[in-house]
C-alpha positions in Angstrom: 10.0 -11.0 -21.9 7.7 -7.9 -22.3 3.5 -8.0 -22.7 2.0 -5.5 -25.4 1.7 -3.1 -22.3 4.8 -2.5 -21.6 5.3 -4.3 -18.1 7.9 -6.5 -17.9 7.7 -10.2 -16.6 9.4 -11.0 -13.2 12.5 -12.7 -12.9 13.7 -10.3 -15.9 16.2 -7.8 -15.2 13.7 -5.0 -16.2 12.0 -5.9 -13.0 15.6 -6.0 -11.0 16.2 -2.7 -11.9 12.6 -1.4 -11.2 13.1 -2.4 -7.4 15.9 0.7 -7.4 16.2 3.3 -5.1 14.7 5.4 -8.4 11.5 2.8 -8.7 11.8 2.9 -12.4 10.8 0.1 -15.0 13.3 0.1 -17.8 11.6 -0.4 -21.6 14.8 -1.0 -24.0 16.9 1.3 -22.3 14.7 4.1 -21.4 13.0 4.6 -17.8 9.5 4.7 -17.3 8.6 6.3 -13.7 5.8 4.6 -12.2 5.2 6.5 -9.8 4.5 10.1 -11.2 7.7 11.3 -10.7 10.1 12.7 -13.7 13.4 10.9 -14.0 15.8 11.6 -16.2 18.7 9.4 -17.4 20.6 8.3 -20.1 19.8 5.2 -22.6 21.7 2.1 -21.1 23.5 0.8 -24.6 22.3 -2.3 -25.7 25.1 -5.2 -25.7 26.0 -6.8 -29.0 25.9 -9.8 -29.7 26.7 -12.2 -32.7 23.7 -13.3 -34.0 22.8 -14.8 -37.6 20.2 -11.6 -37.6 19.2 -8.6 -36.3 16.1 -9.0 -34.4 13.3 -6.2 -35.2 13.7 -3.6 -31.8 10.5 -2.9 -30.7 9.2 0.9 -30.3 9.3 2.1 -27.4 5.5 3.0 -26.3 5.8 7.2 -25.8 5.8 8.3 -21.7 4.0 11.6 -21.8 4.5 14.1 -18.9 2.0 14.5 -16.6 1.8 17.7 -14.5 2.3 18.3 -10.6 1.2 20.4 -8.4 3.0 23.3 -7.4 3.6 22.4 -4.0 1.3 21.2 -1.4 -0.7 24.1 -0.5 -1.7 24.4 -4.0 -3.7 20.8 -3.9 -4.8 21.7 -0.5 -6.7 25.1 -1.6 -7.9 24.1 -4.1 -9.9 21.5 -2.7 -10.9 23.3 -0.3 -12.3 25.9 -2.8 -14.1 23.4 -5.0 -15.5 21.9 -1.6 -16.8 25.3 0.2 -18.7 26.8 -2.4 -22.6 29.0 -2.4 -23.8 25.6 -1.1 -22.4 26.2 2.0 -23.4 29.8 2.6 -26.9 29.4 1.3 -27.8 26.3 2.3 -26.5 24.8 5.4 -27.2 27.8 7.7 -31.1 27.2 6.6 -30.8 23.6 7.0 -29.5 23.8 10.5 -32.4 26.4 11.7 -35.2 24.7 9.6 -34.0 20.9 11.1 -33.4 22.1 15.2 -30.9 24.8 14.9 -28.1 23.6 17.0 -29.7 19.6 17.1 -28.9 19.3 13.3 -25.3 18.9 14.2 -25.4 16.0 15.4 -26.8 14.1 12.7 -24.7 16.2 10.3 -21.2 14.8 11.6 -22.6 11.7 12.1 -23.4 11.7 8.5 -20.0 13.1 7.8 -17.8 10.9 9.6 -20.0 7.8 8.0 -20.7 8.8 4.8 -18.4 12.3 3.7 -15.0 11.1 4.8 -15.0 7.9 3.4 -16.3 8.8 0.4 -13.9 11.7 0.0 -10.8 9.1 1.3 -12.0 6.9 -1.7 -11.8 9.5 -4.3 -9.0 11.2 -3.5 -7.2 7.6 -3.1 -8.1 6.3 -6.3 -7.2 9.6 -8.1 -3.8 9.7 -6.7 -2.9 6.3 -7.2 -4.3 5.8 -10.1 -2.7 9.1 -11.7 -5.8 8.9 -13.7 -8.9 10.8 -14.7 -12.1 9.6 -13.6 -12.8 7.6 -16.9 -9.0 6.5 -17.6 -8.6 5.4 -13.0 -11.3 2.3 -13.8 -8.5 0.3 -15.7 -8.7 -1.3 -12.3 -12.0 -2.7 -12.8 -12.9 -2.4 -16.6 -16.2 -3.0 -15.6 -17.2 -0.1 -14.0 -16.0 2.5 -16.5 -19.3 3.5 -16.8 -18.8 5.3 -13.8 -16.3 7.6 -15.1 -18.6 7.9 -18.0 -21.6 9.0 -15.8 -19.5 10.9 -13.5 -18.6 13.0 -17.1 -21.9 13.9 -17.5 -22.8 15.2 -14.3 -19.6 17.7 -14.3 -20.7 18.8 -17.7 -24.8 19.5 -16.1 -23.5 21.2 -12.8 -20.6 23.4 -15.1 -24.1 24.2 -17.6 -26.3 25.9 -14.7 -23.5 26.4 -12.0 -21.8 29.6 -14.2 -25.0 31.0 -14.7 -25.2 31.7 -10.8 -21.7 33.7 -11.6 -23.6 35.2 -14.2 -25.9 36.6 -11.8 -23.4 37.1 -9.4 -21.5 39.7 -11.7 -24.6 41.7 -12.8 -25.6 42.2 -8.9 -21.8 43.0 -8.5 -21.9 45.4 -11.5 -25.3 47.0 -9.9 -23.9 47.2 -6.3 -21.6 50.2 -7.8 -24.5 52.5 -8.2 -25.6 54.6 -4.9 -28.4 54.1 -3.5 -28.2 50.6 -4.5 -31.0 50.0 -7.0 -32.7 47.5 -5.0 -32.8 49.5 -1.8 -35.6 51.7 -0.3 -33.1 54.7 -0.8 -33.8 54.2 -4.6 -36.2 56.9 -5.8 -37.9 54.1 -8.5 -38.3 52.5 -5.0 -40.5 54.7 -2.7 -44.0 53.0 -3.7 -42.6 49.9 -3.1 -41.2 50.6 0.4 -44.8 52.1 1.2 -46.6 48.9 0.6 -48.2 49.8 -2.6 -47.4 47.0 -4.5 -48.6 43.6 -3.7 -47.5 39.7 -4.6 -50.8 38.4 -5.8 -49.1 34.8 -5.0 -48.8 35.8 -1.2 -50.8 38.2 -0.6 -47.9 40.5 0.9 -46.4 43.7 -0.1 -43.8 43.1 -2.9 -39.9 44.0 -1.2 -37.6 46.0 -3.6 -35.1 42.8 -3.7 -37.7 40.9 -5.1 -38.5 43.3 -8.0 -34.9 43.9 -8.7 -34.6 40.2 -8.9 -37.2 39.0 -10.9 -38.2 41.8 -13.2 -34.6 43.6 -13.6 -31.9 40.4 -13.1 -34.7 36.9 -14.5 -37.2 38.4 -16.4 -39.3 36.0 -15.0 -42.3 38.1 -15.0 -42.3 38.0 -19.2 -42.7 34.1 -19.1 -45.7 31.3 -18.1 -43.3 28.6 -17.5 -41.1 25.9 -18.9 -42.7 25.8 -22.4 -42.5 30.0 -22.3 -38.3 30.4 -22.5 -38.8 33.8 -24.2 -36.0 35.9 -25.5 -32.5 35.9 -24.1 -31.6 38.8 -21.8 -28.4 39.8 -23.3 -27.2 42.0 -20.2 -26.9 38.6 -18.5 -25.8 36.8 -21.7 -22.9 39.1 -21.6 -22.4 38.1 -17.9 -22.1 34.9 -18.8 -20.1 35.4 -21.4 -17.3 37.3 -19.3 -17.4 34.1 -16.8 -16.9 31.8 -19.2 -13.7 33.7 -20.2 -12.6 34.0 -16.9 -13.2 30.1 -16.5 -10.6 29.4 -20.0 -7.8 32.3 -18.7 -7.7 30.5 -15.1 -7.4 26.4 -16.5 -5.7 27.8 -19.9 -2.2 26.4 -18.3 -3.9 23.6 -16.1 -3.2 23.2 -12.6 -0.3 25.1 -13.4 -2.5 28.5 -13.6 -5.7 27.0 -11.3 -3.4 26.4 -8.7 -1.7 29.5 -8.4 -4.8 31.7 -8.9 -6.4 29.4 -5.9 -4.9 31.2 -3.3 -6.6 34.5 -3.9 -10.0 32.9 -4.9 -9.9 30.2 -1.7 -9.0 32.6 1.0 -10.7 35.8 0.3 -13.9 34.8 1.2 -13.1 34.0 4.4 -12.0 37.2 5.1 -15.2 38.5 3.9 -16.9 36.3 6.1 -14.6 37.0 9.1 -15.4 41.0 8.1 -19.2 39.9 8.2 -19.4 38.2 11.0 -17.5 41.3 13.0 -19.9 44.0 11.4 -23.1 41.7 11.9 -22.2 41.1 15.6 -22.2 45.3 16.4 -26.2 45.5 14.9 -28.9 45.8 16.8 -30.6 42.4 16.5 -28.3 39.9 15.5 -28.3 38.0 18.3 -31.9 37.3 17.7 -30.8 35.8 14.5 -27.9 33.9 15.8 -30.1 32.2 18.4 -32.9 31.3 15.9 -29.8 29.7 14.3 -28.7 27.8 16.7 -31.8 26.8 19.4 -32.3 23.4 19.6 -35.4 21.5 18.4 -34.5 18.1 20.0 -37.9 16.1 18.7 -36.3 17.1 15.3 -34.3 14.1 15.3 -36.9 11.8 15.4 -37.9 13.1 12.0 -36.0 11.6 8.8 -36.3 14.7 6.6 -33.2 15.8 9.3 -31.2 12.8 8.7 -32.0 12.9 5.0 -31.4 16.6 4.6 -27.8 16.5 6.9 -26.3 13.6 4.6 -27.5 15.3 1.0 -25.5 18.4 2.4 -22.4 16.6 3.6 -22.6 14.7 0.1 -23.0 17.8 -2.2 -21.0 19.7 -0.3 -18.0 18.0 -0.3 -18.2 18.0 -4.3 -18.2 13.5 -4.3 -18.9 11.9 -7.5 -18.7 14.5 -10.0 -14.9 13.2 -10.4 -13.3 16.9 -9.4 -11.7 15.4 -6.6 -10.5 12.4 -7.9 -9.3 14.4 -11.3 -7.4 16.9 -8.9 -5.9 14.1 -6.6 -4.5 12.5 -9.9 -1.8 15.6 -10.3 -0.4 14.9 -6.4 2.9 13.3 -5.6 2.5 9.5 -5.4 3.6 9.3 -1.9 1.1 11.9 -1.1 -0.1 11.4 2.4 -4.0 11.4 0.9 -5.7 10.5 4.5 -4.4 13.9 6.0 -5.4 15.7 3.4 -9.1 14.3 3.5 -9.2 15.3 7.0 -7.9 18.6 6.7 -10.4 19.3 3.7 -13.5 17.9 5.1 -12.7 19.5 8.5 -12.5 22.9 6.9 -16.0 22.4 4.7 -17.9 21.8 7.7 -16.4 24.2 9.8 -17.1 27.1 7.0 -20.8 25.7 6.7 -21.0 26.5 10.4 -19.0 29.5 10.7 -20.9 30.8 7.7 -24.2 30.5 9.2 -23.2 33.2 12.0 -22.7 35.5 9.1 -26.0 35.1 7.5 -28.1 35.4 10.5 -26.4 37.9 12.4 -27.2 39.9 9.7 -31.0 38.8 9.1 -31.6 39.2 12.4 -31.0 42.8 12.3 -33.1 43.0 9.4 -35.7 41.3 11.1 -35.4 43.8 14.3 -35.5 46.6 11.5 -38.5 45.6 10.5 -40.5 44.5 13.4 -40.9 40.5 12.1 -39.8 37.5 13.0 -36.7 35.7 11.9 -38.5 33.5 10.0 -40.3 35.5 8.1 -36.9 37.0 6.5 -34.7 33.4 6.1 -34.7 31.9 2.8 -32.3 29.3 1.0 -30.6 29.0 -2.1 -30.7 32.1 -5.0 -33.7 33.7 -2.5 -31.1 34.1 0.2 -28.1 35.3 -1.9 -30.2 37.4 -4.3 -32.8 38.5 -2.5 -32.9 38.4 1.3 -29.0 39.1 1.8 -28.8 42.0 -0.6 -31.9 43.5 1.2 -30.2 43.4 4.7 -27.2 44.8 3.2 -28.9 47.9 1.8 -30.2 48.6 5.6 -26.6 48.9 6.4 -24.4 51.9 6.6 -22.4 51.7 3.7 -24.2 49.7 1.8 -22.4 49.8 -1.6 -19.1 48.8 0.1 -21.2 45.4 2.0 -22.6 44.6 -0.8 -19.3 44.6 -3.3 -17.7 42.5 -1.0 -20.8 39.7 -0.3 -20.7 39.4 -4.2 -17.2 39.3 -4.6 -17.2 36.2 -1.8 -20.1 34.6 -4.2 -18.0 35.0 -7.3 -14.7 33.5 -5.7 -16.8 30.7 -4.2 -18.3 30.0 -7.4 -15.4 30.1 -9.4 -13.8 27.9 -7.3 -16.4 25.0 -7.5 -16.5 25.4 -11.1 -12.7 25.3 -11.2 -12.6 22.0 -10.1 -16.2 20.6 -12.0 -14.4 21.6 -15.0 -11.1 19.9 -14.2 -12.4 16.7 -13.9 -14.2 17.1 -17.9 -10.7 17.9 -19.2 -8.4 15.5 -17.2 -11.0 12.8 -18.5 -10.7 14.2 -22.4 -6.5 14.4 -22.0 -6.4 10.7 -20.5 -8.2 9.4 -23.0 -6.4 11.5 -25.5 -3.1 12.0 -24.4 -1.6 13.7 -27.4 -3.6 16.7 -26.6 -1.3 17.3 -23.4 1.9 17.9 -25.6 0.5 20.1 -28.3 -0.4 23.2 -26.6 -2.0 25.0 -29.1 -4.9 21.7 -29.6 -5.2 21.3 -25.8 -6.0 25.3 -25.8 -8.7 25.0 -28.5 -9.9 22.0 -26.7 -10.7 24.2 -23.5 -12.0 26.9 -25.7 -14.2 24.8 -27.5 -15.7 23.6 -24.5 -16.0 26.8 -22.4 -17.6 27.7 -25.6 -20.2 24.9 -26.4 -21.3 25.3 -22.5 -21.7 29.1 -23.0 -24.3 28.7 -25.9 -26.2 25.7 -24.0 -26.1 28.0 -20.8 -28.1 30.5 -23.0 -31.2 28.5 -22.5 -31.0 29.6 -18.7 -30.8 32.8 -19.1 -33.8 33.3 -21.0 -37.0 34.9 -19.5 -38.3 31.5 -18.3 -34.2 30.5 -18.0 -34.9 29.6 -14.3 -37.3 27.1 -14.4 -35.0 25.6 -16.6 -32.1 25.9 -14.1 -34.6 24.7 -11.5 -34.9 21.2 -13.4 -31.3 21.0 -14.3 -30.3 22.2 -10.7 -32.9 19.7 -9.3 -32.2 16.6 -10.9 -28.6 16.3 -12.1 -27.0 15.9 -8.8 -30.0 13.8 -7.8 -30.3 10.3 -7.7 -28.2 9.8 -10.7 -25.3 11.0 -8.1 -26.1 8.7 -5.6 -26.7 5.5 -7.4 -22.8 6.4 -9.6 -21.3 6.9 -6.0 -23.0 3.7 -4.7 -21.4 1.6 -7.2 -17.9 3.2 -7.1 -18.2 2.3 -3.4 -19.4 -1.2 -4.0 -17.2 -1.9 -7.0 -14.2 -0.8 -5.1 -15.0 -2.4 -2.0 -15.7 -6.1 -3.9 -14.4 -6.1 -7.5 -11.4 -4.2 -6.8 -11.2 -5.9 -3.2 -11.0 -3.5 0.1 -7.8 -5.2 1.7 -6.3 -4.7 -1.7 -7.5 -0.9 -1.8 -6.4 0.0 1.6 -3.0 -2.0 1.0 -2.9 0.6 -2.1 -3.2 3.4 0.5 -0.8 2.4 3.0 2.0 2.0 -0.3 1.3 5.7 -1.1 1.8 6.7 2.2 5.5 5.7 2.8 6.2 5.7 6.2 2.4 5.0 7.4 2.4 6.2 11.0 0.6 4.0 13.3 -2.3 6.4 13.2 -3.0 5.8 9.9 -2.8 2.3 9.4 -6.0 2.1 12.7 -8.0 4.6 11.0 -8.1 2.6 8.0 -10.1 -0.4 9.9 -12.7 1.9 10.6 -12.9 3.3 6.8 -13.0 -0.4 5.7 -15.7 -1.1 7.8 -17.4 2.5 6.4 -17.0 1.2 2.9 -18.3 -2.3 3.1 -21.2 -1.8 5.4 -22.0 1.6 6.4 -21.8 3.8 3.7 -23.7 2.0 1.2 -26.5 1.5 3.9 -26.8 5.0 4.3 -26.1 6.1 0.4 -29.4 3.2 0.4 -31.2 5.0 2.6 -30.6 8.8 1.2 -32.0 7.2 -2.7 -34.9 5.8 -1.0 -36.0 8.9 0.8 -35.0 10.5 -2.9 -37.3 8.1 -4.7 -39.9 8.8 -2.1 -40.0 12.5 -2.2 -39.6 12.5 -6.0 -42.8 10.6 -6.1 -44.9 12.1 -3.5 -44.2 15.8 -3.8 -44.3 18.3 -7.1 -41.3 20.2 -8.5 -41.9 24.1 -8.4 -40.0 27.2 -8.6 -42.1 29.6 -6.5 -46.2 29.7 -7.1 -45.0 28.0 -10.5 -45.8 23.8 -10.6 -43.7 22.3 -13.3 -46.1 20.0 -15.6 -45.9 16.2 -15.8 -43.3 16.2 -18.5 -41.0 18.7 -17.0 -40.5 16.3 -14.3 -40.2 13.5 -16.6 -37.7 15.1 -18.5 -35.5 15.9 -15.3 -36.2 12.0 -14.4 -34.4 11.5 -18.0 -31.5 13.8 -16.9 -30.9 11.8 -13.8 -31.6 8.9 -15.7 -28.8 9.5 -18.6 -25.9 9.6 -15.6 -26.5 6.7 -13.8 -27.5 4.8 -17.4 -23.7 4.8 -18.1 -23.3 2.2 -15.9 -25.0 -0.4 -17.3 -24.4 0.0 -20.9 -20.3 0.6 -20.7 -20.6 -2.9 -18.4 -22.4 -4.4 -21.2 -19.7 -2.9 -23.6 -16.8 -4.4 -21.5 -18.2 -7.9 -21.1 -18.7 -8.0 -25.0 -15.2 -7.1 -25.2 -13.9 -10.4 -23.2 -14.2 -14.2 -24.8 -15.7 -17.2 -23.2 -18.8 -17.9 -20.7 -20.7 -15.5 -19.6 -19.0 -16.0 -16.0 -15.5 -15.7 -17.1 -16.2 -12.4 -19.5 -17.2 -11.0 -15.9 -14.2 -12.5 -14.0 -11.9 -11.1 -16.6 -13.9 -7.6 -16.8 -13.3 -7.3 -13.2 -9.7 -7.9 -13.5 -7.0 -5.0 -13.6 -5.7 -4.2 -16.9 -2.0 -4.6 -17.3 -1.9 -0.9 -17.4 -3.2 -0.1 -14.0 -0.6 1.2 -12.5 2.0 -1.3 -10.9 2.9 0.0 -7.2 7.2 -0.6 -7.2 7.9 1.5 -3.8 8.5 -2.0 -1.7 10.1 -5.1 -3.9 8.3 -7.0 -1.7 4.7 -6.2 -2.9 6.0 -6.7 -6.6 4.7 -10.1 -7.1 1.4 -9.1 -5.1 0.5 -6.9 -8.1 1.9 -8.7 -11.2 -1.4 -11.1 -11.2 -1.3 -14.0 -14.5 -0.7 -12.1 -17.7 -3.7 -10.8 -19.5 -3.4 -10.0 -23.2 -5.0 -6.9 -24.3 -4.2 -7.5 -27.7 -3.6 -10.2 -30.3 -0.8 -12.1 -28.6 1.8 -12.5 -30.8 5.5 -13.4 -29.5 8.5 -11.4 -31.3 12.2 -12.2 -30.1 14.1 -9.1 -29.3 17.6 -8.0 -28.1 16.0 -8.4 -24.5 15.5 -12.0 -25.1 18.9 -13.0 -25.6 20.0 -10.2 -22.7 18.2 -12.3 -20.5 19.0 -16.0 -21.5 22.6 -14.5 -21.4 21.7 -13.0 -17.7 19.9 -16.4 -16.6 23.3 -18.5 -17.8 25.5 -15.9 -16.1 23.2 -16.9 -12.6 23.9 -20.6 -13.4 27.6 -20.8 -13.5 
């Protein structure tokens, strides 16, 4: 006997025959591989038998294919390159000298280890297991599908704003082929500047070359008043954006079958770049200056909870958690996948770029600095002033400037690509689960992509407008705000209650085959991370969030964004995290009875969540009381009488 879903009742000999050395379920003949791997074989024959009448033979429900990675280093890399992206070059190393230089590492692993690793172990284990997108994957707890939903539409905000920083990146990398470089001193449009004769009303000091090029040449910020000012697009970088957005649908035209071969030039060049940085920056006059106002420690720092707040947002954002990349990538790996080595290999090699980074970066400022007779401090910046406008002007000081400068903007394209690759691979897998016909017609899975790189290329024209970065400000501001946090808290509550912890890490240990003793002890201590300590600590981070949120303004520069600026990025946030609510409301509705039992059957498996059949011993574990999806209805089929015919054959 068979349910509408397709999985077959135990003590049937569909369920013998799954317990295999293939781990195959057999519908009618055919073999269904529950475990992500292709299996081919012939139709077993149906036996006749003499019956008054035929009995009606089911359809059998269509498998379609779902792709693999190429091998392992593939799914390696590229997590790797959607986890080290411009975060960690322009970010951490300001973090770590504006919390305590060297003193910041300590909460910063603590905050990993607590908070980063689980979280990461979580995604990538209910991605692989699952075989599901981050909508699709909550078939194990219909409940929180809202999740997936709100997980959606933060990939589709960070994809909006994060290719307009390639965008920039490829009109700096355009301008760096010009010598002098145009934002240098050497430029003859330059000479007032670099004698002091221009000055920035807002501070009072004398306006640098970098900053000019930046926001008269590259924003055009000068031409607007503000949010409510957007002002004409600037088609030199609407043509920027136009050629990333291309390069985007070329790369993920194939799926991982393209992104995960064109990974291993776009995940391991910029570390050469930074290794090549690091070298050069460590010959200058000066850099050590900037490598010890880098790393001197500040230890009454961590008394201070803007440290500990600002060390787990950057282990959070860094590591990409929540948007549904990692979960969506994960999805494409072998089922047997050992998925805790990976997390440690990836998260190990995030943090240890963020770190290594920052000895490129301030090796380099610190020359600057030296050059021109000024503190350390007075040259460090974060975020686009860093890449675009302190960086570039230390790499004009150098000899051979155009050749520094093509290479630091080369590293910011392949780190940005890279992040994107992955935000946008978790808005497609979701679209092709829920719409898996689109996988085997190539031509409509093509539009599909094209059709989205295209919508987010005319919405990404509103940022690159005269006033386009105050609008990137808000968008960059609040959609991985606490609309992140509050969708990551209740995929780690959901999971560690509704779904049940001892079930998930069971789950865990059946991917991993032979669980080496290692494995099975680490677990304890992510169980204990994802019932207690991480959502303490996720808690904590939306509180200081809330707090900030209310007790400081948002501003891009001398700029203060009005009251309904804010409120509208409140509304962004709001939108992601709103999911949750109303898609539980949706799933409740769906179910019959008291209000308590809609919520104990929303929070129940679906019959389609994938069925774990590598031990026969765990078989009866999973197959939990049948739940009808559809209008049961009871139809006698050849199967029927193959099994009463099976079950008389035991008796005798």
């Amino acid at each position: 006997m068979q349910d509408e879903s397709g999985k077959a009742a135990l003590g049937s000999p569909a369920v013998a025959s799954a317990t295999t050395a293939q781990n195959t379920l057999h519908l009618n003949g055919h073999p269904i591989n529950q475990n992500g791997h292709n299996t081919t074989a012939t139709p077993a024959p149906h036996p006749q038998y003499d019956s008054g009448a035929q009995s009606p033979v089911p359809t059998p429900v269509p498998v379609i294919p779902r792709e693999q990675w190429g091998g392992k280093y593939e799914f390696l890399l590229s997590c790797i390159g959607y986890c080290v992206g411009l975060g960690n070059v322009w970010r951490f190393p300001y973090l770590c000298y504006r919390n305590g230089g060297g003193v910041f590492l300590i909460p910063y692993f603590i905050m990993l280890f607590v908070t980063g690793v689980p979280l990461f172990l979580m995604e990538l284990s209910l991605g692989q297991y699952g075989a599901a997108g981050p909508i699709t994957v909550w078939k194990c707890c219909p409940l929180l599908k809202g999740i997936g939903i709100g997980m959606l539409c933060v990939s589709c905000l960070v994809c909006l704003y994060y290719n307009v920083i390639i965008a920039w990146t490829f009109y700096y990398l355009g301008s760096s082929l010009q010598s002098p470089l145009p934002w240098s001193c050497d430029a003859i449009a330059n000479a007032g500047l670099c004698g002091n004769a221009t000055t920035n009303s807002s501070s009072g000091r004398g306006l640098s070359p970098t900053e000019k090029f930046w926001n008269e040449r590259v924003l055009g910020v000068v031409n607007s008043e503000g949010l409510h000012d957007p002002g004409p697009v600037r088609w030199p970088l609407a043509l920027c954006l136009l050629a990333a957005w291309i390069i985007i649908f070329l790369c993920m035209l194939k799926g991982i079958r393209s992104s995960g071969k064109v990974v291993y030039v776009t995940a391991t060049f910029p570390y050469f770049v930074l290794i090549v940085l690091i070298i050069r920056g460590a010959t200058l006059e000066g850099s050590l200056q900037g490598i010890a106002f880098y790393l001197t420690p500040d230890w009454s720092q961590l008394a201070n909870a803007q440290v500990w707040n600002d060390a787990a947002s950057q282990v959070f954002y860094s590591l990409g958690i929540g948007v549904g990349g990692l979960l969506s990538m994960a999805s494409y790996n072998k089922f047997d996948n050992n998925v805790i080595r990976d997390t440690l290999i990836i998260t190990g090699g995030n943090c240890g770029t963020s770190f290594f980074a920052g000895f490129a970066i301030f090796s380099i400022l610190g020359h600057m600095a030296w050059k021109k007779g000024v503190p350390v401090g007075k040259v460090a910046d974060t975020g686009p002033g860093l890449a675009f406008v302190a960086y570039p002007e230390a790499l004009a000081l150098l000899p051979g400037s155009v050749f520094w400068s093509i290479m630091f903007f080369l590293m910011l394209f392949m780190l940005g690509i890279d992040t994107l690759f992955g935000n946008m691979e978790g808005i497609t897998t979701a679209v092709l689960d829920e719409f898996p016909h689109l996988r085997t017609n190539t031509l409509h899975k093509s539009l599909f992509l094209g059709t989205l790189c295209f919508c987010f290329y005319l919405m990404g024209l509103l940022l690159v407008t005269d006033g386009g970065i105050y609008w990137f400000t808000l968008i960059d501001s609040f959609s991985t705000s606490f609309g992140l946090i509050i969708i990551t808290l209740f995929m780690c509550m959901g999971i560690s209650f509704f779904y049940g912890v001892n079930q998930f890490c069971q789950d865990i240990i059946d991917m991993i085959r032979h669980c080496p003793a290692w494995c099975t002890k680490v677990l304890y201590y992510f169980k204990a991370c994802w019932v207690f300590c991480t959502p303490f600590l996720l808690l904590f981070i939306l509180t200081y969030i809330f707090m900030e949120m209310y007790n400081t303004s948002l501003h891009y520069g001398p700029y203060v964004y009005p009251r309904w600026g804010k409120a509208l990025g409140v509304c962004i946030g709001a939108t992601c995290c709103m999911q949750i609510p109303i898609w539980a409301i949706v799933a409740l509705c769906k179910e019959t009875g008291t209000l308590k039992d809609r919520f104990q059957k929303s929070i129940r498996p679906l019959n389609s969540w994938r069925v774990n059949l590598n031990s026969s011993g765990r078989v009866e574990e999973h197959m939990e009381p049948e739940r009808v999806e559809a209008p049961f209805t009871v139809t006698l089929t050849d199967m029927d009488f193959t099994a009463m015919t099976w079950e008389a054959g035991s008796e005798a």
